[in-house]
C-alpha positions as CSV (number, residue, x, y, z in Angstrom):
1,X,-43.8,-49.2,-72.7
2,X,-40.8,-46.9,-73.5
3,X,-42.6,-43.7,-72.7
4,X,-43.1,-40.4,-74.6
5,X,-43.3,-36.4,-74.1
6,X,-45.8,-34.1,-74.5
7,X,-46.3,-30.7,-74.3
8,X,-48.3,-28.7,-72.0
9,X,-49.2,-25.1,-72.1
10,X,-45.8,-24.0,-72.2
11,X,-43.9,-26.9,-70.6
12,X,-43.1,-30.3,-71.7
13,X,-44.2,-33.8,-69.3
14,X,-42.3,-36.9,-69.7
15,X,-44.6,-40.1,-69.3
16,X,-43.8,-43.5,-68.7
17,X,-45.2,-47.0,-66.7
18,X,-44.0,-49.6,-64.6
19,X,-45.6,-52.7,-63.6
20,X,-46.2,-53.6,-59.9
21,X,-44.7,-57.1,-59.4
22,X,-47.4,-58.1,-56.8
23,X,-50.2,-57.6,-59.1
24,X,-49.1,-57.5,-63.0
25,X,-50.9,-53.8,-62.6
26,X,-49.4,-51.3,-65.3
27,X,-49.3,-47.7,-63.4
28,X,-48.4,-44.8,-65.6
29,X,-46.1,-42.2,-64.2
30,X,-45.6,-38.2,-65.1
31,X,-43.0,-35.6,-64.7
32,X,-44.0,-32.0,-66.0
33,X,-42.4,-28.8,-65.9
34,X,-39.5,-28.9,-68.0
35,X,-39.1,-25.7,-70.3
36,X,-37.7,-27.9,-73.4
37,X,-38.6,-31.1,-75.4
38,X,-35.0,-32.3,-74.9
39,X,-34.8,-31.6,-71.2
40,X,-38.1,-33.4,-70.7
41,X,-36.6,-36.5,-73.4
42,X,-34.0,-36.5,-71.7
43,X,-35.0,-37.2,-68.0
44,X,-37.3,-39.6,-69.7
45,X,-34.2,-41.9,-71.2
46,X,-32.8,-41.7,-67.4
47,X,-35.8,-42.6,-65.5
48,X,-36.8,-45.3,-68.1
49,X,-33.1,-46.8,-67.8
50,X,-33.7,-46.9,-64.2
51,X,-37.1,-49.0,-64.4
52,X,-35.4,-51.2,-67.0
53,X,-32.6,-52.3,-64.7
54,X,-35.0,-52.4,-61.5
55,X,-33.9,-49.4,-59.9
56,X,-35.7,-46.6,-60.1
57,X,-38.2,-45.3,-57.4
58,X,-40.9,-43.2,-57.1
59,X,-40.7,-39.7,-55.6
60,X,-42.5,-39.6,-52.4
61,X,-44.6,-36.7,-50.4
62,X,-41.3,-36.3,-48.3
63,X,-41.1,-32.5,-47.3
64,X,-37.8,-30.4,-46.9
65,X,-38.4,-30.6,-43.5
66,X,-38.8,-33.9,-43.3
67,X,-36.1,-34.6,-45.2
68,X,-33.9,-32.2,-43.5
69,X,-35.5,-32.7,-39.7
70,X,-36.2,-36.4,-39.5
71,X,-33.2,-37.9,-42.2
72,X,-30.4,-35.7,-43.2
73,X,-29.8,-34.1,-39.3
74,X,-29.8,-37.4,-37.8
75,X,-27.4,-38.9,-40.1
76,X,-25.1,-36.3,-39.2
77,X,-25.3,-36.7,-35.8
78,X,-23.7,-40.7,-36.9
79,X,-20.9,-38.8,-38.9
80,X,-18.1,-37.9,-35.9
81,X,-19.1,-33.8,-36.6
82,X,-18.3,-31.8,-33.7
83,X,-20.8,-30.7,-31.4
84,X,-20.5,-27.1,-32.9
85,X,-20.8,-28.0,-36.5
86,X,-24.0,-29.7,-35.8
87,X,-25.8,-27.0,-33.7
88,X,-24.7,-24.6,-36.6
89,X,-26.4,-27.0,-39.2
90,X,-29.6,-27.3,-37.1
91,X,-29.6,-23.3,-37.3
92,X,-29.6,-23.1,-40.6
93,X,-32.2,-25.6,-41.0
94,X,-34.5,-24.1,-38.1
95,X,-33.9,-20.8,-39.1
96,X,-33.0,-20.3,-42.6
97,X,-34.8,-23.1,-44.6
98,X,-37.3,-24.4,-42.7
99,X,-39.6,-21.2,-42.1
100,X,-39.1,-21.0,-45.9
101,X,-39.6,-24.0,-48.2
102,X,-40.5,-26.7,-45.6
103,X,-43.7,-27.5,-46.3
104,X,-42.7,-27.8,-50.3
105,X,-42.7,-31.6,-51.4
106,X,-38.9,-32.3,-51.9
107,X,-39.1,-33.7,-55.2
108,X,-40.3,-30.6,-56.5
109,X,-38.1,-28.0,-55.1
110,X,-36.2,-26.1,-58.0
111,X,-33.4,-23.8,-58.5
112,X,-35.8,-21.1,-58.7
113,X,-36.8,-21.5,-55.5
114,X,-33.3,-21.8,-53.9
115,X,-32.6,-18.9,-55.6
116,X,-35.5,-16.7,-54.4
117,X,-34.9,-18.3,-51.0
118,X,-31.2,-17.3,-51.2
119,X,-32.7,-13.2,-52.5
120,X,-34.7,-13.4,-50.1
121,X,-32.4,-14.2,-46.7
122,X,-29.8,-11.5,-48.4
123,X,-32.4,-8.1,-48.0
124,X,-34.7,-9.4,-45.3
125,X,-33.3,-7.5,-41.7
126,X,-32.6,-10.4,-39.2
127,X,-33.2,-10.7,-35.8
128,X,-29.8,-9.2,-34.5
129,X,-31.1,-6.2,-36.7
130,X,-29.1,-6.8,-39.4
131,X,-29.7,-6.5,-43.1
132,X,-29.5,-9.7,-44.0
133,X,-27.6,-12.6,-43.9
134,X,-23.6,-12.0,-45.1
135,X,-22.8,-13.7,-48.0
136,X,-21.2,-16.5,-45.9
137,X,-24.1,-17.4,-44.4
138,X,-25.7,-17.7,-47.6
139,X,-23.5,-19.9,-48.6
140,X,-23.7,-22.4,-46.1
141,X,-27.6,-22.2,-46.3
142,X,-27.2,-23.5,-50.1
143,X,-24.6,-26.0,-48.9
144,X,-26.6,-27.6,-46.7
145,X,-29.3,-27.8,-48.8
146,X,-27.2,-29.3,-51.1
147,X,-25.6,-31.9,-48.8
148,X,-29.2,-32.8,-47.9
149,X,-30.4,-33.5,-51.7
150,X,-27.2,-35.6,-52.1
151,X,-27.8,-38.0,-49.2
152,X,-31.7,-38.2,-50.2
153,X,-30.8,-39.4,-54.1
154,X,-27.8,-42.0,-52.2
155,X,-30.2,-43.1,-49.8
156,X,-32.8,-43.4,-52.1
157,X,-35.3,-41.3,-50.3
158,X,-35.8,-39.5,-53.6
159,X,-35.1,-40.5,-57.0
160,X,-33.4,-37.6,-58.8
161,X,-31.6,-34.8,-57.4
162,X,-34.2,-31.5,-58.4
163,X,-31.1,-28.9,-57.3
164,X,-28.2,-31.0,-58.6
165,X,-27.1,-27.9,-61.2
166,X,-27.4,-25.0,-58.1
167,X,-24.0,-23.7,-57.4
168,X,-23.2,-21.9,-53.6
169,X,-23.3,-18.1,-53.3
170,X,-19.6,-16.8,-54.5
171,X,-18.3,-14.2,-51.2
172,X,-16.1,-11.3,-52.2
173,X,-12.5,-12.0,-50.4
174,X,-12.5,-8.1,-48.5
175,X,-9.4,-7.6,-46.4
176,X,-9.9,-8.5,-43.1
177,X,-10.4,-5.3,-40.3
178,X,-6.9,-5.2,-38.7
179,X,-5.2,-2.7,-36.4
180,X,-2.1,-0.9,-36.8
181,X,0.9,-1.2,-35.0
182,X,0.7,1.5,-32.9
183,X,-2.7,0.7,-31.7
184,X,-2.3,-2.7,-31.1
185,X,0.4,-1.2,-28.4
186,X,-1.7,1.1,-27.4
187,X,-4.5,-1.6,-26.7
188,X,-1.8,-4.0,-25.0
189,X,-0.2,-1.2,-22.7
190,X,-4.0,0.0,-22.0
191,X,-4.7,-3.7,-20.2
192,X,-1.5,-4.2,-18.8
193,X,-2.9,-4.5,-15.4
194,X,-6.0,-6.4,-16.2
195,X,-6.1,-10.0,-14.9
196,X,-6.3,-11.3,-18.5
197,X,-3.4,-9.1,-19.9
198,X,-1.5,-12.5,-20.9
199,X,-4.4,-13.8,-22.7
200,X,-4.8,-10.1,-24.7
201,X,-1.1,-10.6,-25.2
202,X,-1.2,-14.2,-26.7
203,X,-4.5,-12.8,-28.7
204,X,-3.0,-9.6,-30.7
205,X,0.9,-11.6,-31.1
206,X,0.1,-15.1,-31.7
207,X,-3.3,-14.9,-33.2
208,X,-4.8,-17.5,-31.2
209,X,-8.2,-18.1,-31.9
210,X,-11.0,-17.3,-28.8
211,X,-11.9,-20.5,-28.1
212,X,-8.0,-21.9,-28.2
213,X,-7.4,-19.6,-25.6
214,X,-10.2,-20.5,-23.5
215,X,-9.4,-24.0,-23.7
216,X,-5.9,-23.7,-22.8
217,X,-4.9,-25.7,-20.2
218,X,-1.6,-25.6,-18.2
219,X,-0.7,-29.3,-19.1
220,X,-0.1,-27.8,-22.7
221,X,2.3,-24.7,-21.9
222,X,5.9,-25.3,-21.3
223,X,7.5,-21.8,-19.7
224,X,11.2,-23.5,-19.6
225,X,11.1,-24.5,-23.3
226,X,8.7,-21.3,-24.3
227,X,5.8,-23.1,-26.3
228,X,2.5,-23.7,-25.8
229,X,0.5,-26.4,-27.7
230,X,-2.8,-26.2,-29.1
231,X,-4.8,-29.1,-28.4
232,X,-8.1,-28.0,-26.6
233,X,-10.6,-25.8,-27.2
234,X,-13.5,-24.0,-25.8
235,X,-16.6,-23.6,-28.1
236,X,-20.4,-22.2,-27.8
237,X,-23.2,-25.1,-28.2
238,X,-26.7,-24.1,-27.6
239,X,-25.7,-20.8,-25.5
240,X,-23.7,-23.8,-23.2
241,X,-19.8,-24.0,-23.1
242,X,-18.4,-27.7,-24.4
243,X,-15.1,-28.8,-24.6
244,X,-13.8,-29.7,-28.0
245,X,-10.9,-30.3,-30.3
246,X,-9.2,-27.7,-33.1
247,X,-11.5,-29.1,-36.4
248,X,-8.0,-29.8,-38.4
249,X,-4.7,-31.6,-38.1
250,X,-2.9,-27.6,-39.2
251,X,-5.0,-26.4,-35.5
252,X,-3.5,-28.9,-33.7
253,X,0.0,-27.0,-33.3
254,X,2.8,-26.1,-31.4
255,X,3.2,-22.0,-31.0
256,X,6.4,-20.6,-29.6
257,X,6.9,-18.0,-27.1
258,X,9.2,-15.3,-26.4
259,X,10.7,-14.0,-23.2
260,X,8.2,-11.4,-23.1
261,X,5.3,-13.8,-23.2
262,X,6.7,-16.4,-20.6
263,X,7.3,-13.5,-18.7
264,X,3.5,-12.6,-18.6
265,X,2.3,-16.2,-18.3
266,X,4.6,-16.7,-15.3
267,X,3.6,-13.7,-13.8
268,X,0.0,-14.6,-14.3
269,X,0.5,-18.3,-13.0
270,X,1.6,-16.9,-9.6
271,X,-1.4,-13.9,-9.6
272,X,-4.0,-17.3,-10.7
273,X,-2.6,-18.8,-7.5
274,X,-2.9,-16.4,-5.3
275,X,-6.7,-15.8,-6.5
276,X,-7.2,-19.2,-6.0
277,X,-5.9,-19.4,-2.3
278,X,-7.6,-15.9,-1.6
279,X,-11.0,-17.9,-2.7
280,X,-10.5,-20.8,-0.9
281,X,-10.1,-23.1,-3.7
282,X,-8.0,-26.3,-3.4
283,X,-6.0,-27.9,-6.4
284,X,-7.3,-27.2,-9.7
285,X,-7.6,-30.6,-11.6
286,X,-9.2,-28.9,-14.8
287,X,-6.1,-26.6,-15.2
288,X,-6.9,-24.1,-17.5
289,X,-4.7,-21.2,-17.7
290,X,-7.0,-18.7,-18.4
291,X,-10.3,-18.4,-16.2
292,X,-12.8,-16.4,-14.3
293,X,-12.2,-15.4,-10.2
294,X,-13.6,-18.7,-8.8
295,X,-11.4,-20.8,-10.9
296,X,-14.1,-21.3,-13.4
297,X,-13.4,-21.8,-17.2
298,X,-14.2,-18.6,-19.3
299,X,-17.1,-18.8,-22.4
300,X,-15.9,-17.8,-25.1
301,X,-18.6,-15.2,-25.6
302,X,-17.9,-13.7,-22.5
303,X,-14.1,-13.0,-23.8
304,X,-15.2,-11.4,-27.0
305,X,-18.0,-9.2,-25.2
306,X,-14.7,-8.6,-22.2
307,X,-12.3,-7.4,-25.4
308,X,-15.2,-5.1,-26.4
309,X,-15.4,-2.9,-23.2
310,X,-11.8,-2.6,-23.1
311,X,-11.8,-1.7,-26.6
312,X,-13.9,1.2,-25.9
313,X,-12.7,1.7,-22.2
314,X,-9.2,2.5,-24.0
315,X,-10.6,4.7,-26.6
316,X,-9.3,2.7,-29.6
317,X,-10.8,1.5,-33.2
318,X,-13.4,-1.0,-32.8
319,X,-12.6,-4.2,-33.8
320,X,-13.7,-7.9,-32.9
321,X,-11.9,-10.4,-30.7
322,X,-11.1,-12.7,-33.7
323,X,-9.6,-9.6,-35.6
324,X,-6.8,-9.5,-33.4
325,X,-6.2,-12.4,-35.1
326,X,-6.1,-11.2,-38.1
327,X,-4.0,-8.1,-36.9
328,X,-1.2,-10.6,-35.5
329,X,-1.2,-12.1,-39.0
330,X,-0.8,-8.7,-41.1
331,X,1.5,-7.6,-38.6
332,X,4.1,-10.6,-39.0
333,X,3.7,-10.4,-42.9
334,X,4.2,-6.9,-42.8
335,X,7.7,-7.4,-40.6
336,X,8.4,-9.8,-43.5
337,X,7.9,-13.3,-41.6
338,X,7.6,-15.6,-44.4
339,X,3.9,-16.4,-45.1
340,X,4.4,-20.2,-44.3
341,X,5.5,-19.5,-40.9
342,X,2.7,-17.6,-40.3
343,X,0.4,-19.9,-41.9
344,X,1.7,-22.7,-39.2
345,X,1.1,-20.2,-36.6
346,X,-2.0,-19.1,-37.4
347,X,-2.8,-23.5,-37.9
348,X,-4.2,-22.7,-41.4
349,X,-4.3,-26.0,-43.4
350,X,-2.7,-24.4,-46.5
351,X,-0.2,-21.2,-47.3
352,X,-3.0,-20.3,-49.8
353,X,-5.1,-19.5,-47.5
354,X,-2.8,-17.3,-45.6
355,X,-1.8,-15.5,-48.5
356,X,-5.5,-14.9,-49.9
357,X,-6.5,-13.8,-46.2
358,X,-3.7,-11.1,-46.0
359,X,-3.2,-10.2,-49.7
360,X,-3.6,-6.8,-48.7
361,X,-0.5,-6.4,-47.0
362,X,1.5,-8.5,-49.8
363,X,1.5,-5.6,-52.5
364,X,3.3,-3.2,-50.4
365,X,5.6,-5.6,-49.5
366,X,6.4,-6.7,-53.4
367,X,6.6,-2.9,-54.2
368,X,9.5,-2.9,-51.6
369,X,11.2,-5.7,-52.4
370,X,11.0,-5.0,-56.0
371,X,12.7,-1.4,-55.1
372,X,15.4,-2.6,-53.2
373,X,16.1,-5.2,-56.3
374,X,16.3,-2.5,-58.6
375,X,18.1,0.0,-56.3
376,X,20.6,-3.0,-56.4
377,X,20.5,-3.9,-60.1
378,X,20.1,-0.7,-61.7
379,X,21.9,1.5,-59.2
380,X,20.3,5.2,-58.5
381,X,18.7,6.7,-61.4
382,X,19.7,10.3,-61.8
């Protein structure tokens, strides 16, 4: 039976049949909902190509969140993902999706619904108050839902993919929040004398990220040859501090210093000592550079909420942790340090993204340059 299409109300169904091998039984299949005659022909020539060559399958009651909770999660956990990663998909999925659409059958999830899901996430206050989700988190939601579908059509769990055509959220590129120059000294000479002055330092000139300077580890700084090497990091799982890696081969770099910073680090080597013997600690076999008064590494989220009270201790702008990194980064382009060298500092996998990230301080510097060439070419206009 090559099937046929009919029309419905105002929707189109696509019928067809199979015949169950075991018995000889013909069973006749349906699709509906498709708002043309073409669309609905059209799936109809796919799925009947399918039952021709053996391998179509029937749709089954699987739920989002069964296909999300019981198949997709766990075949991430057999991918390599970082720790992190995962915990940040399960969020999504516990917090985002599931409370929304999993109790829909997955086969019939539609753009319509991602779409009113995605509307719906974007005004709706969250729990940190906020209202709603940045368009970031948006997109991720839509990617994962994405990634799900993808792995359920390839594993066969379903036999078309219902969300195939749904494209992510776009996010508006806004220049990052930065601080000047002059307050980034100000914030630097304000925690001069706080224990972690080195890490602030390393923070607001090198742009390392939070959890690259928590994991930091004396094994990867070389005072004599004034680098440091990124090669550990310190990241946030489930509200518990784990050990990790950078996530790309760009993270994993080497970051000089100047006299200035092995000047701090040394001087904060010999305080972290002292602390130490004061405490009664013996040898530290962990060796991380920066940690709390009983030798302990630091969380991450304690540093960020540590920057805060300084922040406002010192009377300055409020900005987060990670926007000192984007402050060191603005701040070297705007000295004119050529946008690959900060790109390998920053461990950015491409120049592109260094120059979309700070395209904000790029204009002033081409009106500049473009000055001082025509000051040169054309000599003073009278």
């Amino acid at each position: 039976m090559r099937g046929f299409v009919r029309q419905r109300g105002n929707t189109f169904t696509s019928y067809w049949s199979t015949v169950d091998a075991a018995t000889g039984n013909r069973k006749q299949h349906t699709k509906g909902g498709f708002a043309t005659k073409k669309a609905a022909n059209s799936y109809l020539n796919e799925v009947v190509g399918k039952v021709e060559t053996g391998a179509w399958k029937p749709d089954t009651a699987l739920t989002v969140k069964a296909l999300l909770e019981e198949h997709w999660l766990p075949a991430q956990g057999s991918r390599g993902l970082k720790p992190s990663t995962l915990a940040q998909y399960s969020d999504v999925v516990s917090a985002w999706i599931v409370p929304n659409l999993g109790g829909m059958r997955a086969a019939a999830l539609t753009p319509k619904d991602v779409q009113t899901l995605v509307e719906k996430l974007r005004t709706t206050r969250t729990s940190q108050r906020r209202e709603g989700l940045s368009a970031r988190s948006l997109q991720l939601t839509v990617g994962v839902l994405k990634a799900a579908y993808a792995f359920a059509v390839t594993t066969e769990l379903l036999g078309r993919n219902p969300i195939a055509g749904v494209r992510r959220p776009s996010v508006e590129q806004r220049p990052p929040t930065t601080w000047d120059e002059g307050t980034a000294r100000a914030f630097l000479a304000a925690t001069r004398d706080d224990r972690l002055a080195a890490l602030w330092a390393l923070a607001l000139t090198r742009g390392l990220r939070r959890g690259e300077l928590a994991g930091l580890r004396w094994s990867a700084v070389d005072l004599a040859a004034g680098t440091l090497t990124v090669t550990h990091t310190l990241v946030m799982v489930d509200g518990h501090v784990q050990e990790s890696t950078p996530k790309t081969r760009a993270g994993r770099r080497s970051v000089p210093l100047d006299d200035g910073l092995v000047s701090l680090l040394t001087a904060h080597r010999k305080a972290q000592g002292a602390e130490r013997l004061r405490a009664g600690l013996g040898k530290d076999e962990r060796g991380y550079v920066f940690t709390n008064e009983l030798g302990d590494p630091l969380s991450p989220d304690w540093v960020s909420e540590r920057f805060e009270v300084l922040v406002k201790a010192a009377g300055l702008p409020r900005i987060r942790l990670h926007d000192t990194r984007h402050t060191a980064a603005s701040l070297m382009i705007a000295a004119g340090v050529p946008a690959k060298v900060v790109q390998e500092m920053l461990g950015h996998s491409h120049v592109s993204i260094t120059l979309a990230l700070y395209a904000h301080v790029t204009p002033a510097m081409g009106r500049e340059a473009g000055a001082a060439l025509s000051a040169s070419l054309l000599g003073a206009q009278g």
